[in-house]
Backbone atoms as SQL, in Angstrom:
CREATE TABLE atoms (id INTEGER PRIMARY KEY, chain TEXT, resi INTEGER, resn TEXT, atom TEXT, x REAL, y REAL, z REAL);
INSERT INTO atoms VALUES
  (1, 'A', 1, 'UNK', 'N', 116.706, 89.091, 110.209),
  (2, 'A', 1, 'UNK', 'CA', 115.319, 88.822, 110.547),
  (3, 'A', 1, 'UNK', 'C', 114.887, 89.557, 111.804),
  (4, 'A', 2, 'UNK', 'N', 115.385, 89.940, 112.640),
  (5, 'A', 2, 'UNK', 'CA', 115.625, 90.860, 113.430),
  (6, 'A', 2, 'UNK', 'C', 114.764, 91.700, 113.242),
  (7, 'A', 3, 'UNK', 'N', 115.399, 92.785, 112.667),
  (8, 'A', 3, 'UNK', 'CA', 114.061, 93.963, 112.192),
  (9, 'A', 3, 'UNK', 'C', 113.194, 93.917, 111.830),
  (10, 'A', 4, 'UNK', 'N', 113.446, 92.600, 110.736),
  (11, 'A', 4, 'UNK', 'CA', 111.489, 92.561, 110.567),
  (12, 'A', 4, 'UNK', 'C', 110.745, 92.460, 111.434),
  (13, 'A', 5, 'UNK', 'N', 111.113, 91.511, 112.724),
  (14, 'A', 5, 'UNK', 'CA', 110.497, 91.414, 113.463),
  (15, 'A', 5, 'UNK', 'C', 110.060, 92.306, 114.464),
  (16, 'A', 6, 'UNK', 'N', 111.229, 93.074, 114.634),
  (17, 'A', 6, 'UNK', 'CA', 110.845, 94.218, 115.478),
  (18, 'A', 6, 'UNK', 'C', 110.211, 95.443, 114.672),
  (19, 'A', 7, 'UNK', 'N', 110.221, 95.473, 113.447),
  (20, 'A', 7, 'UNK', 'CA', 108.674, 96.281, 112.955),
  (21, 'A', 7, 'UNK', 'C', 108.138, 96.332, 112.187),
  (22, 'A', 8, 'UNK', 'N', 107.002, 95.028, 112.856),
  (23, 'A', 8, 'UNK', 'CA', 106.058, 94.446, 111.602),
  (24, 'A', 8, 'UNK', 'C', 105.254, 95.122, 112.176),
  (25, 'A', 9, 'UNK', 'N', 105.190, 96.812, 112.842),
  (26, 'A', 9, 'UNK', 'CA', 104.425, 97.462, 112.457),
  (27, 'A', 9, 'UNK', 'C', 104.529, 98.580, 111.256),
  (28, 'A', 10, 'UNK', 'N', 105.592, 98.939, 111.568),
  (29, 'A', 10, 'UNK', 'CA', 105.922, 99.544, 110.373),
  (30, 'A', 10, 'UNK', 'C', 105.553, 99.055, 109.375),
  (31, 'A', 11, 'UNK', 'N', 106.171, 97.990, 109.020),
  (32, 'A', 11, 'UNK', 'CA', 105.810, 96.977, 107.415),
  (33, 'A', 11, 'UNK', 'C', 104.460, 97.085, 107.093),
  (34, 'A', 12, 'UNK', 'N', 103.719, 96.720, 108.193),
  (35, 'A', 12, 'UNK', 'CA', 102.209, 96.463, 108.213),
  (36, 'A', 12, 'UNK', 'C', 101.604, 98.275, 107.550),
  (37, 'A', 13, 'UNK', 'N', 102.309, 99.060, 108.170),
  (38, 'A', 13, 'UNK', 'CA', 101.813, 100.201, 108.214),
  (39, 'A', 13, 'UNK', 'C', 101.774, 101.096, 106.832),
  (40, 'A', 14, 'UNK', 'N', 102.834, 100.746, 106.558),
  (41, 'A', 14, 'UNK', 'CA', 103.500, 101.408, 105.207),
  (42, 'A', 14, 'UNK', 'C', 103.056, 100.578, 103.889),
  (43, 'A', 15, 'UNK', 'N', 102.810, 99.322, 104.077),
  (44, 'A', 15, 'UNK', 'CA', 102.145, 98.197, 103.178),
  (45, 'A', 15, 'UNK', 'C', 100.803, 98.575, 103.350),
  (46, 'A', 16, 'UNK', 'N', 99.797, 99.125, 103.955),
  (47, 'A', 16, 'UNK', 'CA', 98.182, 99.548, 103.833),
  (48, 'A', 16, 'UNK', 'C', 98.160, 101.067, 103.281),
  (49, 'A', 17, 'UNK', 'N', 99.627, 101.722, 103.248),
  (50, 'A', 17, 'UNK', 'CA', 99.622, 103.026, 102.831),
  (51, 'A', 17, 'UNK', 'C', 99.841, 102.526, 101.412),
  (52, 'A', 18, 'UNK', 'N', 100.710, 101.568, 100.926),
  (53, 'A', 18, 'UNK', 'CA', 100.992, 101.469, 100.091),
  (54, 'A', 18, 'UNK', 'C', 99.686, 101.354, 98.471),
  (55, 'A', 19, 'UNK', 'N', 99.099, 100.018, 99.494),
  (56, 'A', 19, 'UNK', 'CA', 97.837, 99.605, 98.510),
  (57, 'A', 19, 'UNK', 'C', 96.437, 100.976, 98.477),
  (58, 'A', 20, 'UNK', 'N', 96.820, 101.622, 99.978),
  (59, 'A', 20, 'UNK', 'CA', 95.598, 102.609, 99.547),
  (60, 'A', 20, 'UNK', 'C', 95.847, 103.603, 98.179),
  (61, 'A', 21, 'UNK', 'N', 97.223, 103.836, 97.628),
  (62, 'A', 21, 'UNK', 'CA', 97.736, 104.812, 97.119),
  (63, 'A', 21, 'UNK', 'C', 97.560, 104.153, 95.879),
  (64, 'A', 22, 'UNK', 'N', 97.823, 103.038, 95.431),
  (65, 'A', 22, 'UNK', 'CA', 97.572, 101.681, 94.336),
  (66, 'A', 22, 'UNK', 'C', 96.109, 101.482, 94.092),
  (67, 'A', 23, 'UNK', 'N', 95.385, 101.715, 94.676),
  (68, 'A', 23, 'UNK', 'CA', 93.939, 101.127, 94.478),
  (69, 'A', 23, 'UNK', 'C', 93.296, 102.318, 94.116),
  (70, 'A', 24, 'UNK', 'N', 93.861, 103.580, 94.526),
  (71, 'A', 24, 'UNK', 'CA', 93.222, 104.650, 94.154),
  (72, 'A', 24, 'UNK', 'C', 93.575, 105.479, 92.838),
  (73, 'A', 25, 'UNK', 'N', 94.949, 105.237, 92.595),
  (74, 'A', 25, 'UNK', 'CA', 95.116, 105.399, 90.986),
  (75, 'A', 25, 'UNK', 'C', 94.987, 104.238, 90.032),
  (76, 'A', 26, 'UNK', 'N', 94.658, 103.149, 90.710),
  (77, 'A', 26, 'UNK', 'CA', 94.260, 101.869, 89.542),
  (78, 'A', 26, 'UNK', 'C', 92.340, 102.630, 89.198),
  (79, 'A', 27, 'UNK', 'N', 91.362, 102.426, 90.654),
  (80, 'A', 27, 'UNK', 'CA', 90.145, 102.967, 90.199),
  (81, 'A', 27, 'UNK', 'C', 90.070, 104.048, 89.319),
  (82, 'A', 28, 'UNK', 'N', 91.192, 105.183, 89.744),
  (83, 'A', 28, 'UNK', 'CA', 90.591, 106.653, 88.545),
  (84, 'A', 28, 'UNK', 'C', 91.253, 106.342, 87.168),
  (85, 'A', 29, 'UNK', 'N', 92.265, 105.752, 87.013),
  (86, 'A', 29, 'UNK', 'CA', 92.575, 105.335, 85.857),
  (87, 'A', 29, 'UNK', 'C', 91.647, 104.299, 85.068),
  (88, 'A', 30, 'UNK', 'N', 91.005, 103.636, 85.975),
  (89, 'A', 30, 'UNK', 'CA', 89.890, 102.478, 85.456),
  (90, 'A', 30, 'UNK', 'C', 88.792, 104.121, 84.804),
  (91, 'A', 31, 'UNK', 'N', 88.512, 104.839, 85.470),
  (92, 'A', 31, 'UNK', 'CA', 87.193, 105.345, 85.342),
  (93, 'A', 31, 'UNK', 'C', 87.720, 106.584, 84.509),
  (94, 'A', 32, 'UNK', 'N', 88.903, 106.981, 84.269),
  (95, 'A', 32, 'UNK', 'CA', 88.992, 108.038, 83.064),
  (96, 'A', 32, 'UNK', 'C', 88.619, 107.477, 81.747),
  (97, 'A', 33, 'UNK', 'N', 90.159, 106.173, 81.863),
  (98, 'A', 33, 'UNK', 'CA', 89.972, 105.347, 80.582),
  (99, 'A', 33, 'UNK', 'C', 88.702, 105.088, 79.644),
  (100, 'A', 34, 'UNK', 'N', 87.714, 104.108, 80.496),
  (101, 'A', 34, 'UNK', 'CA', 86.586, 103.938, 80.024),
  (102, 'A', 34, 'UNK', 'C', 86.230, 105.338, 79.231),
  (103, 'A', 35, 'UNK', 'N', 85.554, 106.174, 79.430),
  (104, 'A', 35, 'UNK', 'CA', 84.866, 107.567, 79.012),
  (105, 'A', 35, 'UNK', 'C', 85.502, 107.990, 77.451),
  (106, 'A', 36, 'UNK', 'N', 86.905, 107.520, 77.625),
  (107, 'A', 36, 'UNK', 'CA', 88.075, 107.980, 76.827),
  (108, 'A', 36, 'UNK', 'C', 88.271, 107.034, 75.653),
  (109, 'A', 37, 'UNK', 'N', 88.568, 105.924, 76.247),
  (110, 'A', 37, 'UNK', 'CA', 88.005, 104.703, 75.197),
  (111, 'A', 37, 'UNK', 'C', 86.587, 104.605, 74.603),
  (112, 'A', 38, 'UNK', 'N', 85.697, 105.071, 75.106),
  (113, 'A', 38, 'UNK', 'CA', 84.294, 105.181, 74.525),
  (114, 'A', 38, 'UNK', 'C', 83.869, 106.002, 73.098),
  (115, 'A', 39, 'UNK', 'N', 84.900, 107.337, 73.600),
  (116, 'A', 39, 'UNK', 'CA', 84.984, 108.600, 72.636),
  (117, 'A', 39, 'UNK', 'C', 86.301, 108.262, 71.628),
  (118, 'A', 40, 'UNK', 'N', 86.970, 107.718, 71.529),
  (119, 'A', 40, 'UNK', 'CA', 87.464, 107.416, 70.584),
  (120, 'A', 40, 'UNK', 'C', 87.284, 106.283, 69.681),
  (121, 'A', 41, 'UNK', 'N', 86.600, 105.600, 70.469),
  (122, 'A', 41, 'UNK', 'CA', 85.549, 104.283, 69.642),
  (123, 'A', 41, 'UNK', 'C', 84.743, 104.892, 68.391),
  (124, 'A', 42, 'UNK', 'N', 84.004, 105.840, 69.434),
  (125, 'A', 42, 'UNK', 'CA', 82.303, 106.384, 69.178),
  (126, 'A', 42, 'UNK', 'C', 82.944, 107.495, 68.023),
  (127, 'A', 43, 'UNK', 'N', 83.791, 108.238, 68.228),
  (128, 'A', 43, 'UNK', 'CA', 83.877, 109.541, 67.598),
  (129, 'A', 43, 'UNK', 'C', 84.943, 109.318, 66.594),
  (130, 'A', 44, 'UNK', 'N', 85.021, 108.990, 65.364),
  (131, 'A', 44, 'UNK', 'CA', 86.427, 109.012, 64.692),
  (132, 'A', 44, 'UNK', 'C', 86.987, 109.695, 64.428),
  (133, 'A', 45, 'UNK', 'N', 86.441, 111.514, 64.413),
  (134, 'A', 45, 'UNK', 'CA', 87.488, 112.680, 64.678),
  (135, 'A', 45, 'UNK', 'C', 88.293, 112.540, 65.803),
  (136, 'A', 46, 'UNK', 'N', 88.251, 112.370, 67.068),
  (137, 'A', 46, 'UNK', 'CA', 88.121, 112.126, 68.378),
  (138, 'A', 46, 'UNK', 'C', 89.487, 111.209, 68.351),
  (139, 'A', 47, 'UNK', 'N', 89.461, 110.508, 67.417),
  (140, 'A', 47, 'UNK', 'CA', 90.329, 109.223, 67.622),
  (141, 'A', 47, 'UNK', 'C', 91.609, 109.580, 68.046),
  (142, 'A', 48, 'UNK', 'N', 92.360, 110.285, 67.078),
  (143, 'A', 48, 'UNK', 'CA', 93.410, 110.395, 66.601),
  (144, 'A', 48, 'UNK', 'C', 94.032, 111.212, 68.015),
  (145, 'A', 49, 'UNK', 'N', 93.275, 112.535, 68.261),
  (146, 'A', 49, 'UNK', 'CA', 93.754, 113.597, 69.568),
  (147, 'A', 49, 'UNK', 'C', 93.647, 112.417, 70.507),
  (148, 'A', 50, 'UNK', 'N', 92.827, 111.584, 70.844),
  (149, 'A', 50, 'UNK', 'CA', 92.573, 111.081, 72.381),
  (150, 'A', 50, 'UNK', 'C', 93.753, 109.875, 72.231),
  (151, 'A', 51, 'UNK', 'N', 94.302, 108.842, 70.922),
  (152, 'A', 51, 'UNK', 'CA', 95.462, 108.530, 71.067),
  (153, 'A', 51, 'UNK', 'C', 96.552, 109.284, 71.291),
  (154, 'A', 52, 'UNK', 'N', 96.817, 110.229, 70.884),
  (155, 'A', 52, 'UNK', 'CA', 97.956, 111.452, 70.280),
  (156, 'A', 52, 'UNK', 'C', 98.295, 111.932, 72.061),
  (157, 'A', 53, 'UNK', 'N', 97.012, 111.988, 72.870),
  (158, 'A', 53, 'UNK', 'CA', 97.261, 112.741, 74.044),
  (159, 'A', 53, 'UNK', 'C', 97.503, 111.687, 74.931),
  (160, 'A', 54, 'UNK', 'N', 97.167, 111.073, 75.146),
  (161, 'A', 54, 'UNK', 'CA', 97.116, 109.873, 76.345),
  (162, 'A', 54, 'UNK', 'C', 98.288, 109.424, 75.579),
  (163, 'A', 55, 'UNK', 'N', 98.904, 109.106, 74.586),
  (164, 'A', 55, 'UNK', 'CA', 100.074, 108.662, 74.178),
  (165, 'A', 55, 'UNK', 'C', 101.156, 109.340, 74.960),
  (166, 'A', 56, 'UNK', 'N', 101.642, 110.755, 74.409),
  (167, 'A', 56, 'UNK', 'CA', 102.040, 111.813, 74.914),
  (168, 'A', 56, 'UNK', 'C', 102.409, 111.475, 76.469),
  (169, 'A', 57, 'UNK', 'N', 101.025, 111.425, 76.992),
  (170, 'A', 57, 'UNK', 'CA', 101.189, 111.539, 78.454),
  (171, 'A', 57, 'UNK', 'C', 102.303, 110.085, 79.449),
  (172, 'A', 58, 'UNK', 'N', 102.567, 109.116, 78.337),
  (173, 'A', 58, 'UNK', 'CA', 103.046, 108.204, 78.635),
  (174, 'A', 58, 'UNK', 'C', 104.611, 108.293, 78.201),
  (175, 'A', 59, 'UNK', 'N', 104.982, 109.254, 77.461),
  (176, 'A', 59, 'UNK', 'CA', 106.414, 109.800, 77.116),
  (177, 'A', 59, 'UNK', 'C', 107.203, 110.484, 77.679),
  (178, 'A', 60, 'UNK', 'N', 106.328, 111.044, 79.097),
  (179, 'A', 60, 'UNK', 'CA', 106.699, 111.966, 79.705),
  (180, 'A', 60, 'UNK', 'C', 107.581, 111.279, 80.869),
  (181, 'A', 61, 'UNK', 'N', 109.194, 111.384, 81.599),
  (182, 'A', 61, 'UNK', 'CA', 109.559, 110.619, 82.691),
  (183, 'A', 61, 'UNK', 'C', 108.974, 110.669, 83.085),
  (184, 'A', 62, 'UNK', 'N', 109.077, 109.901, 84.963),
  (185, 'A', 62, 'UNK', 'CA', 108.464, 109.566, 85.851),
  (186, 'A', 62, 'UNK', 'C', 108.792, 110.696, 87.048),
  (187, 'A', 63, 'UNK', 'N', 110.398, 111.461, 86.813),
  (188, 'A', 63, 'UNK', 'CA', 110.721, 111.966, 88.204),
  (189, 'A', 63, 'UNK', 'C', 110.116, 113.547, 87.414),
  (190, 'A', 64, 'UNK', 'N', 110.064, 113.897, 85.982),
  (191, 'A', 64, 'UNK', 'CA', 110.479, 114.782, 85.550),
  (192, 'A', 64, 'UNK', 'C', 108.655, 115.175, 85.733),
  (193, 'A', 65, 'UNK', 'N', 107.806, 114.315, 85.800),
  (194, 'A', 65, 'UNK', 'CA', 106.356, 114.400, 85.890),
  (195, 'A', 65, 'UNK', 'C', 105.920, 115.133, 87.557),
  (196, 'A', 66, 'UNK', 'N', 106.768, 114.060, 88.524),
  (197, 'A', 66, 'UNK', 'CA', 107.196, 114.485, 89.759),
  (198, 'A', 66, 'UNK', 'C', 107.169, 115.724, 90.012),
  (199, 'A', 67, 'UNK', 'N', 108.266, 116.556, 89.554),
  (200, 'A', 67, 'UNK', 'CA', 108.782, 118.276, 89.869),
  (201, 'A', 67, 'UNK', 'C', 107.624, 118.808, 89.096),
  (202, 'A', 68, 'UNK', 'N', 107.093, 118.496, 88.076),
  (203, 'A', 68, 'UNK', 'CA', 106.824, 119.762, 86.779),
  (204, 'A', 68, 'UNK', 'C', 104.930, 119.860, 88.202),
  (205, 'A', 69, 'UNK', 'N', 104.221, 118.506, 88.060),
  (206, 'A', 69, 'UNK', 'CA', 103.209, 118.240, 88.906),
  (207, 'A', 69, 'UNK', 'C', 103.026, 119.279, 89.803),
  (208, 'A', 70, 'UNK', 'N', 103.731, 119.383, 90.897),
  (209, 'A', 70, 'UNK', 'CA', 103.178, 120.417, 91.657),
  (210, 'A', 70, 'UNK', 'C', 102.953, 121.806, 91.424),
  (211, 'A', 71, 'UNK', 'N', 103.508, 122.205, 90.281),
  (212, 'A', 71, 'UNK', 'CA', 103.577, 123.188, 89.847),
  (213, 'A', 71, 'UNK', 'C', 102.001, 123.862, 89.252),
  (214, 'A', 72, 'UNK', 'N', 101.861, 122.600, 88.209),
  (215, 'A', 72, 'UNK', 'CA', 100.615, 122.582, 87.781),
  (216, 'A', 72, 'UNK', 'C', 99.683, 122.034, 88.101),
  (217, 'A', 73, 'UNK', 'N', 99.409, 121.188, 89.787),
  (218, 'A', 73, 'UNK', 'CA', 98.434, 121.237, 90.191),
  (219, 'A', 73, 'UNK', 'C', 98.675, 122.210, 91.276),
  (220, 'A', 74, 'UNK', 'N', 99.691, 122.703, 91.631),
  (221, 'A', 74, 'UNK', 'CA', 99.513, 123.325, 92.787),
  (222, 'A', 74, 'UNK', 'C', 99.318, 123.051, 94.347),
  (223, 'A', 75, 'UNK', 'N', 99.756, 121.642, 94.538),
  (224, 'A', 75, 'UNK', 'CA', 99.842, 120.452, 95.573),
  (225, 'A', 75, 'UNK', 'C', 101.537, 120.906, 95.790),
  (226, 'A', 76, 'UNK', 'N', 101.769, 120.445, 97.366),
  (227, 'A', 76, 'UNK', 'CA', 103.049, 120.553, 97.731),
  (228, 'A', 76, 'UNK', 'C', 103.939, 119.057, 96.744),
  (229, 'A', 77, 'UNK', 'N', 104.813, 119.224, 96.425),
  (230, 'A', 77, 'UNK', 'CA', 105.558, 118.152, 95.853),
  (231, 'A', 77, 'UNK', 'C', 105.319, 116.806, 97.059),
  (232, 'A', 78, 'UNK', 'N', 105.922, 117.482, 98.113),
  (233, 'A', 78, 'UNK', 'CA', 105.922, 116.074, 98.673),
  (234, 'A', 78, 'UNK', 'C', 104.387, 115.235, 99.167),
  (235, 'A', 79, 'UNK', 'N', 103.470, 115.676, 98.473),
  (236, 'A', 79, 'UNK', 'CA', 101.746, 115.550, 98.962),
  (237, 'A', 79, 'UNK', 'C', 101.916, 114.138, 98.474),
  (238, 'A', 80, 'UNK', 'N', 100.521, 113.365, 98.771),
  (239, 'A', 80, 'UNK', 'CA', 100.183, 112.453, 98.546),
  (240, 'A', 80, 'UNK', 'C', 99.495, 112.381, 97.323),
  (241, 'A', 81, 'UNK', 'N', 98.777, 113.266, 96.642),
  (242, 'A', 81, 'UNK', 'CA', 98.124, 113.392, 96.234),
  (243, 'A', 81, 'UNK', 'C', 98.444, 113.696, 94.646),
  (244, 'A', 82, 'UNK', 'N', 99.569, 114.773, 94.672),
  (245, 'A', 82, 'UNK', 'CA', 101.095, 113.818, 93.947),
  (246, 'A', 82, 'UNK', 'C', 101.341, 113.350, 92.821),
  (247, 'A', 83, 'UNK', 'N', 101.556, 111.813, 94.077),
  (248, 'A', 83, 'UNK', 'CA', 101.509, 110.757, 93.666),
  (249, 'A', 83, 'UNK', 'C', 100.519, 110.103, 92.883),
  (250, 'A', 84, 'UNK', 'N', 99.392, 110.143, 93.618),
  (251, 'A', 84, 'UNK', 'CA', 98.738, 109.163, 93.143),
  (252, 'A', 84, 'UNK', 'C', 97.904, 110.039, 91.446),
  (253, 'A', 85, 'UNK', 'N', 97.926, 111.506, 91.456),
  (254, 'A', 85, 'UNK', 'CA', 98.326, 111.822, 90.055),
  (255, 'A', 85, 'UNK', 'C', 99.078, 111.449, 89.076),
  (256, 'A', 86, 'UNK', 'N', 99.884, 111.025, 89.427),
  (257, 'A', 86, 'UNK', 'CA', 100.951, 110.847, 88.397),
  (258, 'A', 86, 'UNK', 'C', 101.114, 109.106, 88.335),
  (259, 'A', 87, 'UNK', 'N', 100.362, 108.142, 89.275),
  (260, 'A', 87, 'UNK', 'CA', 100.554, 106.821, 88.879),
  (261, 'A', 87, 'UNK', 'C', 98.860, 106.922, 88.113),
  (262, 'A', 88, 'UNK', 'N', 97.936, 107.590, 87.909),
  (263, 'A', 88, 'UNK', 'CA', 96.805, 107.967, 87.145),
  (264, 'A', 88, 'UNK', 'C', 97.055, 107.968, 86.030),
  (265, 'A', 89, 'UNK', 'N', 97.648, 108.840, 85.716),
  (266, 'A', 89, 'UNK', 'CA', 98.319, 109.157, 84.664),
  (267, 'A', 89, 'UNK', 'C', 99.658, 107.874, 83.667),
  (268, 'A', 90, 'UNK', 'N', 99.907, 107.455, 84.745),
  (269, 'A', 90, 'UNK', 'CA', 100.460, 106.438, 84.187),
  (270, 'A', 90, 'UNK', 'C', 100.112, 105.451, 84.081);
């Protein structure tokens, strides 16, 4: 108990990094979905690719999404930004 105590700033610190990084791939995932779910509602050609892909995208590992990511966004691996791509995506 020790350490916690001696850094409940840290904790504090790394726990507001945490939820900012959580809240921001929960919102864009809220706001792709919708659009996506709409068009495969609305469109029944539509259906099949927009399951087929967003399916897909959920088959893919987690570390293996990691490495391939920076590549193809072109973000340093260790970015923040990343991350919160790839919990979007997930």
């Amino acid at each position: 108990m020790d350490w916690v105590s001696d850094n409940l700033d840290l904790i504090g610190s790394l726990t507001l990094d945490h939820l900012r990084q959580s809240v921001i791939a929960i919102v864009a995932g809220f706001l792709l979905s919708l659009p996506l779910g709409w068009v495969a509602w609305r469109y029944r050609l539509l259906r099949g690719w927009v399951i087929t892909v967003t399916g897909l995208l959920y088959t893919i590992p987690s570390l293996a999404l990691l490495m391939i990511l920076p590549v193809v966004a072109g973000y340093p691996a260790t970015s923040e930004t990343n991350l919160v791509i790839a919990l979007t995506i997930y």
